[in-house]
C-alpha positions in Angstrom: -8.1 17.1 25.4 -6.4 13.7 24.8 -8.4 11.5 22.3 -10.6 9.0 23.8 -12.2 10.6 26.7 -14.8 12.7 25.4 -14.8 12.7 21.5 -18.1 11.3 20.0 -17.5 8.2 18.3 -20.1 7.5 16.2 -19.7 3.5 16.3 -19.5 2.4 12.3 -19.8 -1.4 12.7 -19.5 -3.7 15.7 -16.5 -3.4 17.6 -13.2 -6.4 17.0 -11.7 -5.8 20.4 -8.0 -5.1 18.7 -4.6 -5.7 19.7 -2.2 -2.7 18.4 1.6 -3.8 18.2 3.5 -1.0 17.3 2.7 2.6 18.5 4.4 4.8 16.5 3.3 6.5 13.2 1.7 3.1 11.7 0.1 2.1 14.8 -1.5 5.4 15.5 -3.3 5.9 12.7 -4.7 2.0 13.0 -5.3 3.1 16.6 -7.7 6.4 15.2 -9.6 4.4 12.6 -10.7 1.4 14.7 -12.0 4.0 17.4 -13.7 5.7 13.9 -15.3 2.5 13.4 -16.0 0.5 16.4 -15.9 3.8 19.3 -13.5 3.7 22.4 -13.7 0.1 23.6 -12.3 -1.2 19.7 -8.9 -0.9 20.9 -8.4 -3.7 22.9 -4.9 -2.9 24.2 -1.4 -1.6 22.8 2.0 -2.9 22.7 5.1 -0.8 22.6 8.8 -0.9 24.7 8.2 2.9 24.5 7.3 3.9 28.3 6.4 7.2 26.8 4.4 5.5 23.7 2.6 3.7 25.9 1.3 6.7 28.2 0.4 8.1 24.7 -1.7 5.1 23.6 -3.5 4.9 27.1 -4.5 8.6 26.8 -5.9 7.9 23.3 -7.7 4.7 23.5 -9.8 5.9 26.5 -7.4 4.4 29.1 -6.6 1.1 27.8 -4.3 -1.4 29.0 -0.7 -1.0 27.6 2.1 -3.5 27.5 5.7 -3.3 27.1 5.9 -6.7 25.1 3.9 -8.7 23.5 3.9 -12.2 25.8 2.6 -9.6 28.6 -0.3 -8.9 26.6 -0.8 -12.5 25.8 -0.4 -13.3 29.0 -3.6 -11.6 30.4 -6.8 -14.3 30.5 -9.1 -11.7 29.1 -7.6 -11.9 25.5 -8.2 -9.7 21.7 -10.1 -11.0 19.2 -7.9 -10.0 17.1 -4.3 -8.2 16.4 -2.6 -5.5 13.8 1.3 -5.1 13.5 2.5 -1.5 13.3 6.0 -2.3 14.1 9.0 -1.7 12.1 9.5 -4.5 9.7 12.5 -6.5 11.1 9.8 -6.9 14.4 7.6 -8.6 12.0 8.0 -12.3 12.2 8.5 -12.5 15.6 5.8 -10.3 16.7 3.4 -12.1 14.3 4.5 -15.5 14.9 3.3 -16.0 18.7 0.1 -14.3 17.4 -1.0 -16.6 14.8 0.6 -19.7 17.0 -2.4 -18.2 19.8 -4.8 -18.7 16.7 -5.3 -14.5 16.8 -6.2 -13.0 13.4 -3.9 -10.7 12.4 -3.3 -8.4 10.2 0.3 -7.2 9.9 1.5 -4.2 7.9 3.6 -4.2 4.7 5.8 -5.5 3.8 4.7 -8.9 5.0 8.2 -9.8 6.7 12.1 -9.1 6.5 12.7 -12.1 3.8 10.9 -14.7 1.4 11.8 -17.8 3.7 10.3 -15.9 6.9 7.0 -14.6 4.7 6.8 -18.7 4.1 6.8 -19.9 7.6 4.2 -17.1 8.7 1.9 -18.3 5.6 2.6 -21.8 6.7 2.0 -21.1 10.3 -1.5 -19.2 9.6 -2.5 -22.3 7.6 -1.4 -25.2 10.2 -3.5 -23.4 12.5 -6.5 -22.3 10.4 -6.2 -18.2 11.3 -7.2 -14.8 9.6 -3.2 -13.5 8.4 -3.4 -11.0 5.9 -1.1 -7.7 4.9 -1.8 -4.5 5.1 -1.1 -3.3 1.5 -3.0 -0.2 1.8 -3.2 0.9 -1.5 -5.1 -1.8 -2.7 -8.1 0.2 -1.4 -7.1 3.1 -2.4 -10.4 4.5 -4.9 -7.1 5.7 -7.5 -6.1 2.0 -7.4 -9.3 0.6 -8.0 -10.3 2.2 -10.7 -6.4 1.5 -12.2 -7.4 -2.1 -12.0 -10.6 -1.5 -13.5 -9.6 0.5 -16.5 -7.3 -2.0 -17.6 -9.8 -4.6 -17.0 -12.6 -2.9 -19.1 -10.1 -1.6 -21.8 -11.3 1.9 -21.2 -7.9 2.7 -22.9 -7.7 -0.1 -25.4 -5.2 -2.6 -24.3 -2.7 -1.7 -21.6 1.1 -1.8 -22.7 2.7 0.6 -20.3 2.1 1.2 -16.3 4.8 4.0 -15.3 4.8 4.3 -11.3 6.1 7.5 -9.3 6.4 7.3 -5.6 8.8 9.5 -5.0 9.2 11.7 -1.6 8.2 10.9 1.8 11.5 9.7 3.3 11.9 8.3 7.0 12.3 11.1 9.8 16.3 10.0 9.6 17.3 7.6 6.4 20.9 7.0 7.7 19.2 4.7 10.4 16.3 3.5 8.7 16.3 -0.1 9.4 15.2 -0.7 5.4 15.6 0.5 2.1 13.6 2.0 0.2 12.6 -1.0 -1.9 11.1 -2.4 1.4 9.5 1.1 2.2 8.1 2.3 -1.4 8.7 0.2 -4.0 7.0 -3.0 -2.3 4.3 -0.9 -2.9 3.8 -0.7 -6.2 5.0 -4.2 -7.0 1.7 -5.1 -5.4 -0.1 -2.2 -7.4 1.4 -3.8 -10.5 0.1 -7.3 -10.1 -3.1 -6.4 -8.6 -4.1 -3.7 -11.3 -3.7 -6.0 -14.5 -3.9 -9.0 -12.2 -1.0 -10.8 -13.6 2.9 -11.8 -12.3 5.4 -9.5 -13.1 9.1 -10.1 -13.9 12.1 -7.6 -12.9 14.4 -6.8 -15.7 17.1 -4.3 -14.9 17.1 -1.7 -12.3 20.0 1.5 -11.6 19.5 2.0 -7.8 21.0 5.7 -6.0 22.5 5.2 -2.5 23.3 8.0 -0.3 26.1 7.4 2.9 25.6 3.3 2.1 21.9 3.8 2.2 19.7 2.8 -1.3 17.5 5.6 -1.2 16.4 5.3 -4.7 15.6 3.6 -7.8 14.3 3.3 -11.4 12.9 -0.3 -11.9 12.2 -1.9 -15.6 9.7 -4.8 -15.2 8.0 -7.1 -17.5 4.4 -8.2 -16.7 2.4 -11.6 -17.6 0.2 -9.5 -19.8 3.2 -8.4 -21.8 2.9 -4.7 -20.5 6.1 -3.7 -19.3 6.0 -1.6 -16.3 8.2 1.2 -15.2 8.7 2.6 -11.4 10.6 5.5 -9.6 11.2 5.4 -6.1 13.1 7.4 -3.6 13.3 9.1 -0.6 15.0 12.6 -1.9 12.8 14.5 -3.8 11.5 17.6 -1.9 7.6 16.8 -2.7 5.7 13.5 -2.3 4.6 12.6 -5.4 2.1 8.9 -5.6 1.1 8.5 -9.3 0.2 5.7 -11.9 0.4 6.4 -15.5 -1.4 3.7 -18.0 -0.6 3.9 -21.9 -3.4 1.7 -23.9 -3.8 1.8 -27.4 -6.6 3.6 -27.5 -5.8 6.1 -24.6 -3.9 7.0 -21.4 -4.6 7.7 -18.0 -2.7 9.6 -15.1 -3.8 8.3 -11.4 -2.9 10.6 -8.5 -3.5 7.7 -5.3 -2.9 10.6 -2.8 -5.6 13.2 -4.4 -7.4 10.0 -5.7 -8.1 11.8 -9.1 -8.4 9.7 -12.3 -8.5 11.5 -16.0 -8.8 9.6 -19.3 -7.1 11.0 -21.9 -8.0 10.3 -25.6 -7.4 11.7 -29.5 -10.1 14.4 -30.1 -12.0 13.0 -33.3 -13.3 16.7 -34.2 -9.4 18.1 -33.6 -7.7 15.4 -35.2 -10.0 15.6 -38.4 -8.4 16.4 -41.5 -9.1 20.7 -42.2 -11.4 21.5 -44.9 -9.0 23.9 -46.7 -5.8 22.2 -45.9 -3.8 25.0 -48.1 -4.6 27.3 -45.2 -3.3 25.3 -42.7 0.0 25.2 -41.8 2.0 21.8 -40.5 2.5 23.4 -37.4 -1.2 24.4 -36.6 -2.4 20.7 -37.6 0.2 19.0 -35.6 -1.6 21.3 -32.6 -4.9 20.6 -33.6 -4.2 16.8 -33.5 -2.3 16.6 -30.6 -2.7 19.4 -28.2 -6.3 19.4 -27.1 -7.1 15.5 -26.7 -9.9 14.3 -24.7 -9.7 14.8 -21.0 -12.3 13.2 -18.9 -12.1 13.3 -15.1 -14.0 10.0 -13.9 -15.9 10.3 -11.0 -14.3 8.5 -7.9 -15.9 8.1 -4.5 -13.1 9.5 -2.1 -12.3 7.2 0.6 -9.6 6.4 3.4 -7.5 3.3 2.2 -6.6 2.8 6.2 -10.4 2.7 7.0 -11.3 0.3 4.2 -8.6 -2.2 4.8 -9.2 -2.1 8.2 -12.8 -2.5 8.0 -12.4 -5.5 6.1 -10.0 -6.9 8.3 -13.1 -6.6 10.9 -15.4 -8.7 8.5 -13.2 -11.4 8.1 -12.5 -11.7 11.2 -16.1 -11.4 12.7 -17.9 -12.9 9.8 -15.8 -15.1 7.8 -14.9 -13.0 4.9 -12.0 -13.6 2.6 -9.3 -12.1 3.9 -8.5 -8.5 1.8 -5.2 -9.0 1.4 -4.1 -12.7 0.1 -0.7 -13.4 1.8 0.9 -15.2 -1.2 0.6 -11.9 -2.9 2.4 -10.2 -0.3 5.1 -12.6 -0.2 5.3 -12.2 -4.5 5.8 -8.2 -3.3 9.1 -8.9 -0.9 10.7 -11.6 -3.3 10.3 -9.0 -5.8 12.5 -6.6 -3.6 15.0 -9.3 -3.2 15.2 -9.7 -6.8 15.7 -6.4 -7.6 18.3 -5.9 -4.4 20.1 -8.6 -6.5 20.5 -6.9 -9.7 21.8 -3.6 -7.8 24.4 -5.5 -6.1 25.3 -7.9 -9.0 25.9 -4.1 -11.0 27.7 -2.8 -8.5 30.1 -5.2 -7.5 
């Protein structure tokens, strides 16, 4: 039976009646967590050119009115409270622009737009008119994520002076006419991860980038971050498994995050293994290298398992319906795409 006309929706917090632009794989899943939230009635309409998208979205959302552009939605009296952009990322700016023009909070997925100077007018357009504009970044509430940011904050693993990213896997259902690369589709990502987890600026270095049929499909990235880490990150869209994972090196210890399992493990020098043997005549070099090295510490931290989508949309909702900082700065989002350009620069200056 189609969702939305007799699944139990067991209504989270109030209801944002929400404006959906973008029905495809995005838009859908912001679609099924605003009904998880809010019930039915939290998707206030959808937007999509797609005749048979839009038959789709009406059957989900419980029968709700459905657009094939956005001035027809804005064009109804009754309007949303607020809006979230699904569509693909050249649609960005001018999807987003009419919104925040109509004073409509929005939240508009990542990356924030095509290019720097539109991410700028979009910042400066949210401003002028005093409205909710933040990203959708999702990984910044991922649990994984979190606790990243709060390892190296704490020092759980002495001071952080390597962050190795792998997102690696997960290509678009057809790369040769994928309408971005994937810098704009993974590595953005982790940019943001970057910056957010030590909370400094980072720096691009050098980069050797893969491209299959004129596509950039992939890419190993050397950065250099404000807290004098440098940061490492693989991206592409060809290996056979999807792979999301952090990897911190401190002095004092190392941790591997896994953001799609959302498991955490600090790793650390076992004192009692690493002590010097009583009868070191009976110990060969081999056996003590083992006994150092081997067997360190492994702790699996505790993590409270949640949906990322479901966080960030839920705190989209509070900003909008009580005022609460916005939980995804814009600025930082813009940082995330001139980062991309950056890096697009170095590929092309080495390749020409």
């Amino acid at each position: 039976m189609p969702a939305g006309r007799a699944e139990c929706y067991p209504v989270v917090v109030d209801p944002v009646r929400t404006l959906v632009v973008g029905y495809g794989n995005m838009g859908t899943k912001h679609a099924r967590v605003l009904r998880e939230l809010g019930g039915p009635t939290a998707v206030w309409g959808v937007v999509d050119p797609s005749a048979e998208r839009r038959q789709r979205a009406a059957l989900d959302n419980g029968g709700c009115p459905v657009f094939a552009s956005l001035a027809e939605a804005l064009g109804r009296d009754d309007g949303p409270a607020c809006a979230t952009v699904a569509a693909s990322t050249p649609l960005h700016y001018e999807l987003v622009a009419p919104l925040l023009e109509r004073k409509i909070p929005t939240l508009v997925e990542k990356p924030i737009a095509s290019t720097t100077a539109q991410a700028r007018e979009l910042i400066a357009l949210a401003e002028r008119h005093g409205t909710v504009f933040t990203v959708g970044h999702v990984e910044r509430f991922n649990p994984g994520a979190v606790a990243a940011r709060r390892i190296v904050a704490d020092q759980l693993i002495g001071e952080t002076i390597q962050l190795c990213f792998r997102r690696v896997g997960g290509s678009p259902l057809n790369p040769e006419t994928a309408l971005s690369d994937v810098l704009v589709d993974l590595a953005v990502h982790d940019y943001d991860l970057a910056r957010f987890i030590t909370g400094g600026t980072l720096e691009i270095l050098a980069t050797v980038g893969h491209r299959e049929r004129g596509m950039l499909d992939g890419a190993v990235i050397l950065g250099r971050l404000s807290s004098g880490a440098a940061m490492q990150l693989q991206v592409n869209w060809r290996t056979p498994v999807k792979i999301r994972r952090i990897e911190l090196t401190g002095t004092s210890g190392y941790a591997e995050i896994n953001l799609i399992t959302q498991q955490v493990v600090l790793y650390r020098q076992n004192p009692l293994l690493a002590a010097a043997s009583i009868n070191p005549d009976s110990t060969s070099y081999f056996d003590e290298y083992l006994r150092s090295f081997a067997s360190p510490d492994r702790v699996e931290l505790g993590i409270d398992r949640r949906e990322p989508l479901r966080e960030e949309l839920a705190a989209f909702w509070r900003a909008v319906a009580f005022g609460e900082t916005p939980p995804m700065p814009p600025a930082d989002a813009l940082a995330a795409v001139t980062l991309t350009e950056t890096t697009r620069a170095l590929l092309e200056r080495h390749e020409a």
